[in-house]
ZAMARFI-106243 format. One line per 4 residues: number of its first residue (from 1); their letters; for each residue x, y, z of C-alpha. Coordinates in steps of 0.25 Angstrom, whole numbers, padded with zeros to 4 digits. Layout:
% ZAMARFI-106243
NUM = A = X,Y,Z  ...
% end
This chain:
% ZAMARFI-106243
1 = XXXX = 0526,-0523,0522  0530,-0523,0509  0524,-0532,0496  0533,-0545,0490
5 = XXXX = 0540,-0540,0477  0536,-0556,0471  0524,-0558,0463  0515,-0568,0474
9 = XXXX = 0514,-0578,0463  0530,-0579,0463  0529,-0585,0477  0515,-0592,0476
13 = XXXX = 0521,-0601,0469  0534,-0604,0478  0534,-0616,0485  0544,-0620,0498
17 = XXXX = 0549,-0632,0500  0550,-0639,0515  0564,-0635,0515  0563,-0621,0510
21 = XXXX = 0552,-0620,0522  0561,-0624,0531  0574,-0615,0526  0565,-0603,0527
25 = XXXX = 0557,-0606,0538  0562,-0593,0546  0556,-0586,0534  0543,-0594,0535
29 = XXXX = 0540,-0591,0548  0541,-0575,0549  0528,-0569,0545  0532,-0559,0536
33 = XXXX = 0538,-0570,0526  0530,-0583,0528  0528,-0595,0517  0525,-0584,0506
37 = XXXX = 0537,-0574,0509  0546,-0587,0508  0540,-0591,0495  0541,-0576,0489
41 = XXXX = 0555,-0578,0494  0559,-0590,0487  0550,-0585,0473  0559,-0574,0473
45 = XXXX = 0572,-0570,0465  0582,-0560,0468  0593,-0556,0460  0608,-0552,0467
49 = XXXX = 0617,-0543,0461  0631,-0547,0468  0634,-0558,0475  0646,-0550,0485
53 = XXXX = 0644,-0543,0497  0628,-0540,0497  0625,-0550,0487  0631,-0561,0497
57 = XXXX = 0621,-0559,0507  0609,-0556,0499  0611,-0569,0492  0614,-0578,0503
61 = XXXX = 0600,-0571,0512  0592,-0572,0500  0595,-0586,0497  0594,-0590,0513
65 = XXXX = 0579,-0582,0512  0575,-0592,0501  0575,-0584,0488  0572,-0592,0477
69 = XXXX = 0580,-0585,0466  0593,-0577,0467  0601,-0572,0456  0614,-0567,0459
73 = XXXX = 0622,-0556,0450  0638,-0558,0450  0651,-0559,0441  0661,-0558,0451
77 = XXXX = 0669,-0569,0459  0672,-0572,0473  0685,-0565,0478  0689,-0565,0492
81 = XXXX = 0687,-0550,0496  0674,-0555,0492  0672,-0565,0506  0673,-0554,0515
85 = XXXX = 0658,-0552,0513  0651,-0559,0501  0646,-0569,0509  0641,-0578,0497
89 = XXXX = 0656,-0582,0495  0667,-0589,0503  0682,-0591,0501  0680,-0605,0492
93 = XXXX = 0672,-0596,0481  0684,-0586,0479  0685,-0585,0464  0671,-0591,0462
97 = XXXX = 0660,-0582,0455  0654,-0576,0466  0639,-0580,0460  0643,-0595,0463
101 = XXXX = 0647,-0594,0474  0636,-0585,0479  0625,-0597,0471  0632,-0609,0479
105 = XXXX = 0631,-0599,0493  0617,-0598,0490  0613,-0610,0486  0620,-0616,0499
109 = XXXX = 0611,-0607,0506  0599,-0611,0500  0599,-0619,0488  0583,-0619,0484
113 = XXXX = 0588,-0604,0479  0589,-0599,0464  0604,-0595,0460  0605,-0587,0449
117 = XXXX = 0618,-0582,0444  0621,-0571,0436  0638,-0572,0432  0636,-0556,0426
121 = XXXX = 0640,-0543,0428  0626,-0538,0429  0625,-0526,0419  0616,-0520,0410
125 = XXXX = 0614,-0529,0401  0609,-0540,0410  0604,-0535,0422  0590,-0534,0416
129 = XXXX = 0590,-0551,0413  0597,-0553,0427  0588,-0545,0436  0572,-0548,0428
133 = XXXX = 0572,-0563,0435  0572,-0558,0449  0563,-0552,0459  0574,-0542,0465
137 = XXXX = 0587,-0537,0463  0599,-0536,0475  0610,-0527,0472  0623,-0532,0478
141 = XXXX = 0633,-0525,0470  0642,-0513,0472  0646,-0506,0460  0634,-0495,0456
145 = XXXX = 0633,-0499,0441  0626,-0512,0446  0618,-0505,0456  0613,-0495,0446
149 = XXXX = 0608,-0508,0434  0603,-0517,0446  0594,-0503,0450  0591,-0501,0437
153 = XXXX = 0588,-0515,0431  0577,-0516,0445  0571,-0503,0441  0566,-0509,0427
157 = XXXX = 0563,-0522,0433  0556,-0517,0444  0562,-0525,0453  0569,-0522,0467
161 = XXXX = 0585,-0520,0470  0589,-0521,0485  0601,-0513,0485  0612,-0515,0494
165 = XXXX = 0626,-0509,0495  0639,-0508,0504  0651,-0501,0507  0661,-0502,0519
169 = XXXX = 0651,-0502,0531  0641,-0497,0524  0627,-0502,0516  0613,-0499,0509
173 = XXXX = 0602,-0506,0504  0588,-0504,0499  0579,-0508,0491  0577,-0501,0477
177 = XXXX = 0563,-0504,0469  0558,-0492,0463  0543,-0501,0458  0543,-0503,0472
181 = XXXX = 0540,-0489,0474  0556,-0487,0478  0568,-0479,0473  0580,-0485,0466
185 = XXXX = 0595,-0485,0464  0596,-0474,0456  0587,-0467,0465  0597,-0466,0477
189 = XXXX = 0611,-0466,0467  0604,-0459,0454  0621,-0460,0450  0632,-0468,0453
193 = XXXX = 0643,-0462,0460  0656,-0459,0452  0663,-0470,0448  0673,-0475,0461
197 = XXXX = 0666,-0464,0468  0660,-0475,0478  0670,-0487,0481  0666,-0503,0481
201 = XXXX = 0668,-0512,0492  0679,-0516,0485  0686,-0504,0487  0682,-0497,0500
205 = XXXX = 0679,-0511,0508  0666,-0516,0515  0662,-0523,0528  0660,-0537,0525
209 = XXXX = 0648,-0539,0533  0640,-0527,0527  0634,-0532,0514  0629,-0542,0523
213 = XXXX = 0619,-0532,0529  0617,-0526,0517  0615,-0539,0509  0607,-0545,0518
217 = XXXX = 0598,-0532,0519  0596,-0533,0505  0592,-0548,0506  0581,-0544,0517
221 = XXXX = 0576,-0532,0506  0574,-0545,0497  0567,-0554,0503  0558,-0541,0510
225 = XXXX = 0555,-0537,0495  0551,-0553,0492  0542,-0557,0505  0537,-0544,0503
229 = XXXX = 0541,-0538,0516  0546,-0528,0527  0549,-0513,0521  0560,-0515,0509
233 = XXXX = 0571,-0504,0508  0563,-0498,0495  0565,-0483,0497  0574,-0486,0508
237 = XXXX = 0590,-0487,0510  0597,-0494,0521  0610,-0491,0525  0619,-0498,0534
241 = XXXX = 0632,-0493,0541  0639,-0504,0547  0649,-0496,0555  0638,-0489,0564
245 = XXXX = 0628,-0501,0561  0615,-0492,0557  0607,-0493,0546  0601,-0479,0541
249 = XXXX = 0589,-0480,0531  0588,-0468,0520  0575,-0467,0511  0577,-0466,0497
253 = XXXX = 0566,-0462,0488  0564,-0465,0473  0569,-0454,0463  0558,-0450,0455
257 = XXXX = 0569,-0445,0445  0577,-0456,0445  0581,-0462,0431  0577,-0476,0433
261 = XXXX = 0565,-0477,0442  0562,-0463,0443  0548,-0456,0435  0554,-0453,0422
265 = XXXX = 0566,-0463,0422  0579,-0463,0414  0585,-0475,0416  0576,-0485,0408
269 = XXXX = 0584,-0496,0404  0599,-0502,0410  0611,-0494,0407  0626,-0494,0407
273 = XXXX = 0629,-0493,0424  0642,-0495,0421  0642,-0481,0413  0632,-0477,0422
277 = XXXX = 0640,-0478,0435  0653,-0470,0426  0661,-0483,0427  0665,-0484,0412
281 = XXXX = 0666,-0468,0413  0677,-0471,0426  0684,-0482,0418  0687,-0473,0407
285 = XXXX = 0692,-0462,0418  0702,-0471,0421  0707,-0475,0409  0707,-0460,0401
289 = XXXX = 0717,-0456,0415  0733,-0460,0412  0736,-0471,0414  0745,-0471,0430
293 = XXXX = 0759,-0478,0427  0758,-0491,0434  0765,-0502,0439  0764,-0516,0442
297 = XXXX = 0764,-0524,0453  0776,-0532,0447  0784,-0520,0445  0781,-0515,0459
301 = XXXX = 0786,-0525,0466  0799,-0526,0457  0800,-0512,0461  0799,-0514,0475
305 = XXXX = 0809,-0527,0475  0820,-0518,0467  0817,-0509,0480  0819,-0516,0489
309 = XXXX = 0832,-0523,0484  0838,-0509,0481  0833,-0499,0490  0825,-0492,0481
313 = XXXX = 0813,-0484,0486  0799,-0489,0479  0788,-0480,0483  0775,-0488,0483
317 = XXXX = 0763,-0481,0487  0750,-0490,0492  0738,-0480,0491  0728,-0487,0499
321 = XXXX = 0722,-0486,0513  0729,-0490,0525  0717,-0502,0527  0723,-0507,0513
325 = XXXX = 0736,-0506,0518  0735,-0513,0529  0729,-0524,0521  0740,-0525,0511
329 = XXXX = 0752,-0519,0505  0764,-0519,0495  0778,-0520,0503  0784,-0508,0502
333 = XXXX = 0770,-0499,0500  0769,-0486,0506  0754,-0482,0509  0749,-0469,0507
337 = XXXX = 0733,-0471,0504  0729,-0464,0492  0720,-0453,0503  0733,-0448,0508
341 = XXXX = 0742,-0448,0496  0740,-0434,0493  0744,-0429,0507  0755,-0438,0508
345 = XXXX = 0763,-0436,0494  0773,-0430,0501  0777,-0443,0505  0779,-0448,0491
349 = XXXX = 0793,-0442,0483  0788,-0439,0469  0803,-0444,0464  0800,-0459,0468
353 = XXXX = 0793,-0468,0459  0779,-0470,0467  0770,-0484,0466  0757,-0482,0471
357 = XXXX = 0749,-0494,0474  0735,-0497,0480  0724,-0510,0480  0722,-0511,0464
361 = XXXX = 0728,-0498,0457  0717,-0488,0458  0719,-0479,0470  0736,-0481,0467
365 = XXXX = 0732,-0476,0454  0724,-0463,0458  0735,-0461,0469  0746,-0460,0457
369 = XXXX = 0740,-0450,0449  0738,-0442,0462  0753,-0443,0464  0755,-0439,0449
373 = XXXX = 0745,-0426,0450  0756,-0423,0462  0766,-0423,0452  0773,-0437,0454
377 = XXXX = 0777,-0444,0443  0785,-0456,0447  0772,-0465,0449  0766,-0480,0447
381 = XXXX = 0753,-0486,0451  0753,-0502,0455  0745,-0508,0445  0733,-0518,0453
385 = XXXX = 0739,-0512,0466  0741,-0521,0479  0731,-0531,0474  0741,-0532,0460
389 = XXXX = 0750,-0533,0472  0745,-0545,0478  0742,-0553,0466  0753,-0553,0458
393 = XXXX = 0766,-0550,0468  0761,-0554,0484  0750,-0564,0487  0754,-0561,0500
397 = XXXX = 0747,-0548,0500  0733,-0546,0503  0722,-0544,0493  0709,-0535,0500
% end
């Protein structure tokens, strides 16, 4: 059993009301958590970094478990490919700030809870200030330069980051606190991957129900690290496949050379992550290439009325996969995913002029250079792609 990461004088002090008795009575009751373990509970703060996917479930547990301070880090709103899993949201919030909406869910849980709200990215230059007033930090975010500064800001304060993340089926958690004799982030991933090297959710897809398992796992390491507990996942990694329904445990140990938390560390102070994890550096990739002729959605679909009212082939290429297809498409599209395009260039006659089109842009971009480097010349990329599509010329089509 392990130790509470609270000072006992924080929750000697606590007092619960009749009410708060009764809301937590289940918790009471069980000998490992007791009065004491409830009142370390509600002494206790924790900050969230995300309120989508894992931040959903993590907020809303931790609220129902009596927590009596909970900031929550976000800058983003509430869109509707959003509902499908951040739980903390419902249709009426679309287009609210999703820190908002999360403080009224939370509040409607439990309202003897602490809202904070931070309205921020959350960045070098404030992490420090957001992070000092609470007893443990929980990472719900998905994009590494976050992940790298919320590891590193809990290194210097000495202070715990439960670690969670998600893709397709698939997620991990521990629990990383080097001053609690365990490794951290940078131990595992001492460097990001390149940059579009891994994908988001946004962009390869996630089961709904998954960051619930993960979230809520990360929730239970909380509340473990607060009543002082069970075995927390320090030094251990939990993963979760949903498809075969397994989890498989790894040890990871700290990195003696590692350049926050190692002997003779590097990494003293916060840094650029965004440099870090080669963002800038990809940015800049981008721009120095040439520019890929383009075309509008507008112009497009005057190209494809003339077409149509004078016989005229218009070769329209939609580079996605089938899945996306099937969920969407531009009348008069051809599919030919951006996988098989080099196989199936025979297909394409280098004397038409070819409009390649995927989801935003990207993929019908990368395709059109491929085509190029194959020696056609005749070539237009669809500016914004089907989602430019569905905004601006059918409503009728299907945003994902």
């Amino acid at each position: 059993m392990s130790k509470s990461i609270l000072d006992p004088a924080r929750s000697a002090a606590v007092e619960l009301s009749n009410d708060e008795i009764a809301r937590y009575s289940r918790h009471l009751i069980m000998p490992e958590v007791t009065l004491e373990g409830q009142k370390r509970i509600k002494a206790a703060s924790v900050l969230c970094i995300g309120t989508g996917g894992l931040g959903s479930p993590i907020a809303l547990y931790l609220a129902a478990a009596g927590i009596g301070r909970i900031g929550l880090v976000d800058f983003d709103t509430v869109d509707f490919s959003n509902l499908q899993r951040q739980i903390l949201h419902g249709t009426r919030d679309v287009g609210r700030k999703k820190i908002n909406s999360a403080r009224d869910t939370i509040k409607e849980i439990n309202p003897n809870v602490q809202v904070d709200l931070h309205d921020c990215f959350f960045t070098s230059e404030n992490a420090e200030q957001i992070v000092a007033p609470y007893d443990i930090v929980i990472d719900g975010t998905d994009n590494f330069p976050t992940r790298y500064l919320s590891n590193d800001v809990c290194v210097f304060q000495k202070k715990p980051n439960i670690y969670g993340s998600i893709f397709r089926f698939d997620g991990q958690c521990t629990v990383f606190a080097p001053h609690l004799g365990g490794p951290c982030y940078r131990c595992l991933y001492p460097e990001p991957p390149p940059p579009g090297m891994v994908p988001s959710c946004a962009e390869g897809g996630v089961l709904g129900v998954l960051p619930g398992i993960i979230g809520v796992m990360q929730a239970i390491e909380a509340i473990k690290l607060i009543v002082g507990i069970g075995e927390p996942l320090i030094g251990r990694l939990m993963h979760f496949d949903a498809l075969k329904m397994k989890f498989r445990e790894f040890k990871i140990r700290k990195d003696p050379k590692c350049p926050v938390c190692g002997e003779n560390p590097t990494v003293t102070e916060l840094i650029d992550y965004d440099t870090f994890c080669g963002i800038p550096q990809a940015a800049a990739a981008e721009e120095a290439e040439v520019p890929v002729p383009e075309i509008t959605v507008e112009e497009l679909q005057v190209k494809l009325q003339s077409g149509l009212r004078n016989g005229e082939k218009v070769t329209l290429i939609d580079v996605r996969e089938q899945f996306e297809w099937d969920i969407a498409r531009i009348p008069g599209a051809r599919l030919i995913p951006l996988g098989d395009l080099h196989s199936r260039m025979s297909e394409l006659d280098s004397a038409d002029t070819i409009y390649l089109q995927c989801k935003s842009g990207v993929r019908s971009a990368n395709a059109l250079r491929e085509l190029q480097g194959a020696g056609f010349s005749k070539l237009f990329n669809v500016q914004g792609g089907i989602l430019a599509w569905a905004d601006r010329i059918d409503k009728s089509v299907a945003k994902y």
